[in-house]
Structures are given as structure tokens and as C-alpha cells.
N, C-alpha and C positions, 0 to 999 in steps of 0.2 A: 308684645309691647307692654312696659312697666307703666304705660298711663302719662308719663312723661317725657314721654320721644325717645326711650332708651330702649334698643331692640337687643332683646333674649334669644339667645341660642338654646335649644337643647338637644342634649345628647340622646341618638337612636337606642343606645344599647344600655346606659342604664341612667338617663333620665335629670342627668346634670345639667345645670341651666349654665352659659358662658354669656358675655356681655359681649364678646369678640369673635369674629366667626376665623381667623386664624386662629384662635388659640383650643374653636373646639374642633377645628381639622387637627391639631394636631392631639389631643386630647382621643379623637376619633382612632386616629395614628396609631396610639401606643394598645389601644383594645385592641386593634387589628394584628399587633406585630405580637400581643400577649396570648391573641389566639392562638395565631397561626406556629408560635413556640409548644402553648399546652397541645395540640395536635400533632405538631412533628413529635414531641414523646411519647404522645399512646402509640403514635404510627411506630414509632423507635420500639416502644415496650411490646405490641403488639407479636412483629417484627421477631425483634429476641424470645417471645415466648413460642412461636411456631417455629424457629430455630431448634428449640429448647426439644419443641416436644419432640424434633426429628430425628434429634439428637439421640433421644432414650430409644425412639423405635429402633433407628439403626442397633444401638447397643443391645436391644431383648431380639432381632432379627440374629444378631453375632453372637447370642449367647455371650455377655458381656455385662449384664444390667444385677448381678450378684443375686440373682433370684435362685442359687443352691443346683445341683450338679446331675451327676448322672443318678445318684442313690436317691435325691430328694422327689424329682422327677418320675421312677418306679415307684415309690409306693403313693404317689399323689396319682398318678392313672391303675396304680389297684384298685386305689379304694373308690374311686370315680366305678371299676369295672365291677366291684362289691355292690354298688350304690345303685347301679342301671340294672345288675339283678345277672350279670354275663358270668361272673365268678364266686364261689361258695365261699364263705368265710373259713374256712381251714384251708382251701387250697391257698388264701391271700398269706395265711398263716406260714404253711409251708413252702411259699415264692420265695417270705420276706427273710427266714433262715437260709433258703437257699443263695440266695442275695447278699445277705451278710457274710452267707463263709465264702463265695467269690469273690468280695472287695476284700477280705481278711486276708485271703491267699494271693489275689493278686493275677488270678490264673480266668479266663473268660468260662462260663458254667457250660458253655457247647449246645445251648438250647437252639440257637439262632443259623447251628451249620446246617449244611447238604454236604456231603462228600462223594466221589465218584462221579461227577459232570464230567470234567473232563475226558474220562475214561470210558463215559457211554457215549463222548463225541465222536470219538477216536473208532469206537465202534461203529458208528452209525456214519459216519464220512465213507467207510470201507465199502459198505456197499450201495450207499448213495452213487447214482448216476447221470443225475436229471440234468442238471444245471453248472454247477463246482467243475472247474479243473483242477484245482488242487488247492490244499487246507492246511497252512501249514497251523499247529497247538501247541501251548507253553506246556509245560512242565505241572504236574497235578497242581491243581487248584481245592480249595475248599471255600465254599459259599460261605458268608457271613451276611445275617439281613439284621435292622433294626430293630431294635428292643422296646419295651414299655417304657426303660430308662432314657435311650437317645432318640426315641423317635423326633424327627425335623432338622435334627445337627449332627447325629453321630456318622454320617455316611463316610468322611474323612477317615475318621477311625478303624471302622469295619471294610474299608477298602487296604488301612493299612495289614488288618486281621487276616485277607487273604492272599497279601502278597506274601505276609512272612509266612503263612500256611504251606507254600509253594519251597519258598526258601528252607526250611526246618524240615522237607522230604529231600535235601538235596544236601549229601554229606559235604559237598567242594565246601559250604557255609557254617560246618561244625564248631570249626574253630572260634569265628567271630559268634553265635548265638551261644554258646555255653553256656551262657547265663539266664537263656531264654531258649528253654526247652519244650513250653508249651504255650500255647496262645494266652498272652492278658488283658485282659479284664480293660475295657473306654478308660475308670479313670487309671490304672494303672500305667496306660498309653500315656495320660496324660501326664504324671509322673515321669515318665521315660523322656519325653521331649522337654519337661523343665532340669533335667538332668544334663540333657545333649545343650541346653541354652548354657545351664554353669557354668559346664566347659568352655562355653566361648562362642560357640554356634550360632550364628546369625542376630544378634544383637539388636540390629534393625526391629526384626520380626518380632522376637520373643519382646520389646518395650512396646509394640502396638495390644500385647494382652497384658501388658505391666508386669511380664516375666511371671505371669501365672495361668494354668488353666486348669489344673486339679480344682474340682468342685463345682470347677463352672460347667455350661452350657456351652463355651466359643467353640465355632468352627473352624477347621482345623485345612491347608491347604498345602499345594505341594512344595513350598520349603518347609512346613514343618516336617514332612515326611521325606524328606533329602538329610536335612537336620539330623533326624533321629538314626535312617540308614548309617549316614557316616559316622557319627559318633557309634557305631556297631561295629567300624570297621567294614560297611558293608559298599562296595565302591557303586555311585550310580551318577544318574547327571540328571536337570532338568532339561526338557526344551522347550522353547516358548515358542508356539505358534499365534502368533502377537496380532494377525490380521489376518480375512478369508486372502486364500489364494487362488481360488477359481471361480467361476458364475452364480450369480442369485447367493454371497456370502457362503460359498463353502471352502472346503480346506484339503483339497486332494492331496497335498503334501503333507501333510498328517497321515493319511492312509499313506503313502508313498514309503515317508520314515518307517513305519510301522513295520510296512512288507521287508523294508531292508534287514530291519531287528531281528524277526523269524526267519528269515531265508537267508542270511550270511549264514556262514558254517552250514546250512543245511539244503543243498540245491541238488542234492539226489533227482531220481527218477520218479518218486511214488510219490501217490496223488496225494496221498492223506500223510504231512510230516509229523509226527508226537515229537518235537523238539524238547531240549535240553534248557530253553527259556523260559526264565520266570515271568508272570506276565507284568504289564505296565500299568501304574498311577495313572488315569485321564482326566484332569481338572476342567471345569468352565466355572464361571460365576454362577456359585449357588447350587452346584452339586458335584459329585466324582463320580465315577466309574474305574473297576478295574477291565481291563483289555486282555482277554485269555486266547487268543489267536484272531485271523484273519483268513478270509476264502479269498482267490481270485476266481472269478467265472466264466463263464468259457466266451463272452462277449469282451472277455480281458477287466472286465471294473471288479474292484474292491468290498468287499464288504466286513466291515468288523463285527469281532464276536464278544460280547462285552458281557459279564457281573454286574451288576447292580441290587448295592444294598435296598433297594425301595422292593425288593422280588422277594418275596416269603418264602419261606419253604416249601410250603404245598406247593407253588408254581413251580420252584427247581427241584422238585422229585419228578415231577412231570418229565421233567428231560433226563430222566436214570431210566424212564421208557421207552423211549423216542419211537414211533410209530414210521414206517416204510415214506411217507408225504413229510417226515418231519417241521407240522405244523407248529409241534413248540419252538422251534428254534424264533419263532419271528422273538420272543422273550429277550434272545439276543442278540440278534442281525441289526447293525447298523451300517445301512449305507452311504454314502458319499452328501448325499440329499439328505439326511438324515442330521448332520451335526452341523446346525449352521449356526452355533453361539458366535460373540463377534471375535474370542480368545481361546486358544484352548491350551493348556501347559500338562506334558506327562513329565514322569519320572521313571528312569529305565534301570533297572541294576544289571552291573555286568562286570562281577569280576568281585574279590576280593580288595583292599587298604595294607598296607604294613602300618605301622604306627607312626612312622615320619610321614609318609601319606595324609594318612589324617587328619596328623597337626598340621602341614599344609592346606588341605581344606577346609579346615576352621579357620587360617586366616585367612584362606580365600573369602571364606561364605561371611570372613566381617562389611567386605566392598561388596562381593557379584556374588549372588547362585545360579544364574540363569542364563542360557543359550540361547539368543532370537536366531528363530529362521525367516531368514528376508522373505 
């Protein structure tokens, strides 16, 4: 009250006095609707900023975020392995040449193989009895594991390392790798697949890495390695196993395809088959495997027999010994139960391209690369 019968309003929130109580409702009004604006934009900014930051994870999860490649990567866990005390400063020395004349040449330095799995399986199937009715195996393989350079991302790569390993012991393919006579080197691969994009090859794909991945860290999946096959000339297909197809998420049609792959052309008599087949690309979300044969068992189910770059060497010399119980195998037994990701996409080669071929598949692979199996 002003003392003279004139009643004062005032404002809760900052203290204005009104002589009219409509006009400090509406007064009240406008602080209310100026809050409720400044807080929808932190909520907004907020918002965008946890976007943002999901954003960059995704991109350092994809190898994407320009944080430097396969070489930058190696000598940043040397000297990490200098620094914990695991590695002498000359060996870092003589890694970091060795390293150098590998990306110089373009040719993989062979640290990371095993050779002969294959060949001690083939052995060791023969006089196996236990369990196996019969084994049908690709065509030699050679192991390739992760490096100092790609360890978390390079599996795509090193799975392409030992398909072609398989393919370059098999003359039918001479023709088409002539210019790949010996295994190259992650970023070299990498290289190869911005080569196969040039040409025209999947469009789509190669603008989700901005038509680059020499240097980077991206990972790498099975249309890039369809991509780079066919631009080789090398004829193959994907299949997309898009959704489980039997109980508790599993995919008995993947095993199914698989058994077809090995045992077309080869349904002889004998238990243990060493086929003429290169083995297969296995894709899921967030990692691969290569697939170097298949057992049926004498209860009839399936078991895959799989590569995986994440297996060291020491582990795969292990199996150049295989003991009478062949306990290493479990390293690569995968059963039915065993792959229940919700996707799975391989990549099969089978057969050679003429060059009208190819340019057909480059325009195919601008619309579809992919086969669903319902």
C-alpha cells in the first residue's frame, strides 16, 4: 500500500513494483515464456553437444576421426612398448626400417603369418575318429594376425591377406593377380580398394569414407572386399544372411550355404575332402573371420572351422602340432550356437571375370552388391 489507498504489486522474480495486478500477470508472463525459451536452448545445446560427441565416437570406433593410419599407429605402440620396458631401443630401431621398407614396397613384411594349418588339418582329420563324419577343407590357406600397426581395425584386411594367400597358390587365378604376386602390406590394401572405387565400384560405399582410406584407421567390410576382388577380375558374390534363421538367434542356413560351397564338385567317398576351394569372407558387425572348411558330425550338425585374425601366432603353430584329442582345434570350431550376431554377410569367390564381365559388375555394384537370403 503507497499510504494512499493505491495497492502495489510486485514482481516475484525480479522485484518490479506494477500498480495493476493484470498488468503484473502479464509482466510475470513474459519471464515465464523468457525462461522457458533460455532452457529449451541449453536443452537444444545440450542436446547437439551429446550428439556431437557421439558423433566423433562413432568416427574414432570407424577409424574415421583423421587421427593418422596404419604406420602412425606402429610406431606409437613401439614406443609405448619402449616406454613400459617390453622392447630395447635397437629392436624399436630395427622394427621402424623394417616398416619403412614394407610401406616403401608395398609387399606385407610376413611377421604376422603361420603357414601349413591347413595341411596339418588335413593330416590330422585322417586319422581322427571320434566324432567327424566327414571334413570337407579349402585350398591352402595362410594365417595373418594383427599387427602393432592395425591392432582393433585391421581384421577386414588381414582376412583379405588370407584369402588372396589361398588364391596366389592356385594357378586357375594367375592371370587375374599378375600384378599381385605377393601379399600387401594394410595400407597398400588400402590403396587397392581406392583404385577399385576410381573405376566406378560402389559409389555408395567408397563416399561413406569420402573415397578415401589410405592413412586412415576405417574398417573395412564385405563390399569393400567384393569391390577390390572384382576389380581383379576375380569373380565372387556376397550373401547377406540379413536375419537369424533358427532358434535362440541362430543362422543354420549359413552353415547350410557354406556345406553347399565345399561339397558341390566334391561328394566323393572320403571322410576328409582337401577341396579345390578358396575359403570365405565371414562378416558380422564389428569384426570378420575367414571360413577354411567345415565338419559334419556323425549326429549330422555342422561345425565351422574358422581364421581369425584376433589368434596370434603362437596359438596357430599350436595347430602345425595337433595332438591325437585335437584340443587346439576348439581355436577354430564354430558351432551352430556359436554365431548368433543378429547379421552375418560372407563373400565367396568362384571362378574367374573376362573384362565385359567386370564392367558389368561395376555397373551393377553402382545400385545392389548383395544377395538376401530370406
Amino acid at each position: 500500500d503507497t499510504g494512499n489507498g493505491e495497492q502495489l504489486y510486485e514482481c516475484p522474480m525480479c522485484s518490479l513494483t506494477c500498480t495493476n495486478i493484470q498488468i503484473l500477470e502479464e509482466h510475470v508472463d513474459l519471464h515465464l515464456e523468457e525462461h522457458n525459451f533460455s532452457e529449451g536452448m541449453w536443452k537444444g545445446s545440450e542436446e547437439e553437444k551429446r550428439e556431437r560427441e557421439e558423433f566423433k565416437k562413432l568416427q574414432r570406433q570407424y577409424g574415421l576421426d583423421n587421427s593418422g593410419g596404419f604406420k602412425q599407429q606402429f610406431l606409437k605402440n613401439m614406443e609405448r612398448e619402449v616406454d613400459r620396458g617390453r622392447m630395447l631401443p635397437f629392436e624399436y630401431h630395427k622394427r621402424k626400417a623394417d616398416m619403412m621398407e614394407s610401406l616403401a614396397s608395398g609387399i606385407d613384411d610376413g611377421r604376422t603369418k603361420t603357414a601349413g594349418v591347413i595341411e596339418a588339418l588335413c593330416k590330422y582329420y585322417q586319422s581322427e575318429n571320434k566324432d567327424v563324419r566327414r571334413v570337407w577343407l579349402s585350398a591352402g590357406v595362410d594365417h595373418f594376425h594383427s599387427s602393432l600397426g592395425d591392432r582393433g581395425w585391421g581384421c577386414g584386411y588381414r582376412n583379405f591377406q588370407m584369402l588372396l594367400s589361398s588364391l596366389l597358390q592356385n594357378s586357375f587365378y594367375n592371370d587375374c593377380l599378375r600384378d599381385t604376386t605377393l601379399i600387401p602390406s594394410i595400407p597398400k590394401i588400402q590403396s587397392m580398394i581406392e583404385d577399385a572405387w576410381r573405376e566406378g565400384f560402389d559409389p555408395h560405399g567408397a563416399s561413406h569414407f569420402n573415397n578415401r582410406l589410405h592413412g586412415s584407421k576405417a574398417w573395412i567390410g564385405a563390399c569393400e572386399i567384393y569391390s577390390l576382388l572384382t576389380s581383379l577380375r576375380i569373380k565372387c558374390q556376397i550373401i547377406d544372411f540379413h536375419k537369424p534363421t533358427g532358434p535362440v538367434g541362430t543362422h543354420p542356413r549359413l552353415f547350410e550355404w557354406i556345406l553347399r560351397y565345399y561339397s558341390t564338385d566334391n561328394e566323393g567317398g572320403a571322410k576328409v575332402v582337401c577341396t579345390s576351394k578358396p575359403p570365405i569372407y565371414l562378416q558380422h558387425q564389428g569384426h570378420s573371420r575367414t571360413v577354411v572348411g567345415i565338419e559334419e558330425k556323425k549326429n549330422k550338425s555342422l561345425c565351422l572351422l574358422l581364421f581369425d585374425p584376433g589368434c596370434s601366432s603362437q596359438q596357430m603353430q599350436k595347430l602345425l602340432k595337433l595332438n591325437s584329442d585335437g584340443t587346439g582345434l576348439r581355436l577354430l570350431r564354430k558351432f551352430v550356437g556359436s554365431l548368433k550376431e543378429k547379421q552375418y554377410q560372407i563373400v565367396a569367390v568362384d571362378g574367374v571375370l573376362s573384362l565385359e564381365e567386370k564392367a558389368a559388375r561395376c555397373r551393377a555394384s553402382q545400385v545392389l552388391t548383395s544377395e538376401k537370403i530370406p
